[in-house]
C-alpha positions in Angstrom: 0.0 0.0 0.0 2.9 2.7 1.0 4.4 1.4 -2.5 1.2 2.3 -4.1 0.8 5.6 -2.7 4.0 7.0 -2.6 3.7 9.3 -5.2 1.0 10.9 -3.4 3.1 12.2 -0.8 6.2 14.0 -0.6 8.5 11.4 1.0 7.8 7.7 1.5 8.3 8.5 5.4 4.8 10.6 5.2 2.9 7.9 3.5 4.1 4.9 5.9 2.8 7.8 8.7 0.0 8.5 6.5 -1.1 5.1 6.0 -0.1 3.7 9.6 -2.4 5.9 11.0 -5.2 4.8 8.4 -4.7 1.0 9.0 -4.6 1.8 12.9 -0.8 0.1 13.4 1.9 2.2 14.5 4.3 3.9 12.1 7.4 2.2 12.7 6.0 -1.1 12.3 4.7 -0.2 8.6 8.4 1.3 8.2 10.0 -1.9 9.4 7.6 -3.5 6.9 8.3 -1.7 4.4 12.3 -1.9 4.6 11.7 -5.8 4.6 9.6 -5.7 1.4 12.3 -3.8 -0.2 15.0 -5.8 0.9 12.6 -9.4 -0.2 12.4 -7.3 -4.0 15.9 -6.2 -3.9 15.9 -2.8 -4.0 17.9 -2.3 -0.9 20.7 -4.2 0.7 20.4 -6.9 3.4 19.4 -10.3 4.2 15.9 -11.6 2.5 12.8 -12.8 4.7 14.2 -16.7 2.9 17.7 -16.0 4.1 17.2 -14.7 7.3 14.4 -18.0 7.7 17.8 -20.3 6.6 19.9 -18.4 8.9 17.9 -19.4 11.8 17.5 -23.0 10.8 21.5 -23.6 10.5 21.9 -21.4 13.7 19.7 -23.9 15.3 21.1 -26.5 13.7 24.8 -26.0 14.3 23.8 -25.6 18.2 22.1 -29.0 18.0 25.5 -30.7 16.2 27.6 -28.7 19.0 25.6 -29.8 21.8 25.4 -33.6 20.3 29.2 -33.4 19.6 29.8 -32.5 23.7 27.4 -35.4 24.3 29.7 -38.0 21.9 33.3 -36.6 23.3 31.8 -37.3 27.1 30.7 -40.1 25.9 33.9 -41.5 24.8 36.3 -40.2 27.6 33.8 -42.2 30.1 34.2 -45.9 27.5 37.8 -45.0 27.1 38.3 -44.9 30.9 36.3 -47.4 31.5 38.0 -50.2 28.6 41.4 -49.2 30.0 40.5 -50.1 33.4 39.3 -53.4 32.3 42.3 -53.9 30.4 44.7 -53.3 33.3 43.1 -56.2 35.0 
């Protein structure tokens, strides 16, 4: 809608006030909106709604593999101590 209506207003920052007001949701919100649509069509720099979705998914990911990794190295100090003291015997 801002995109639609921009020419009607002298910058885009009075139409998102404009139109924030008319929708009842506060300005910055619409302007946060707005940056994000741009970024998504690639008219300004930055990290699309996709990417930023895939960012979080190998974030999460990578802390899952770190955590499972502590789990496996614990794991094998306690067989490792526990196969050389049943070899010592």
């Amino acid at each position: 809608m801002v995109f639609e209506h921009r020419d009607e207003y002298p910058s885009q920052w009075k139409a998102i006030q404009s139109i924030a007001e008319k929708l009842d949701v506060h300005k910055e919100s619409l302007r946060v909106w707005v940056r994000r649509a741009e970024v998504d069509a690639g008219q300004r720099p930055g990290l699309t709604t996709d990417e930023r979705a895939r960012m979080r998914e190998l974030e999460r990911e990578v802390k899952e593999l770190r955590r499972a990794n502590e789990i496996l190295k614990a794991a094998s100090a306690f067989f490792g101590a526990e196969l050389d003291r049943q070899s010592k015997r």
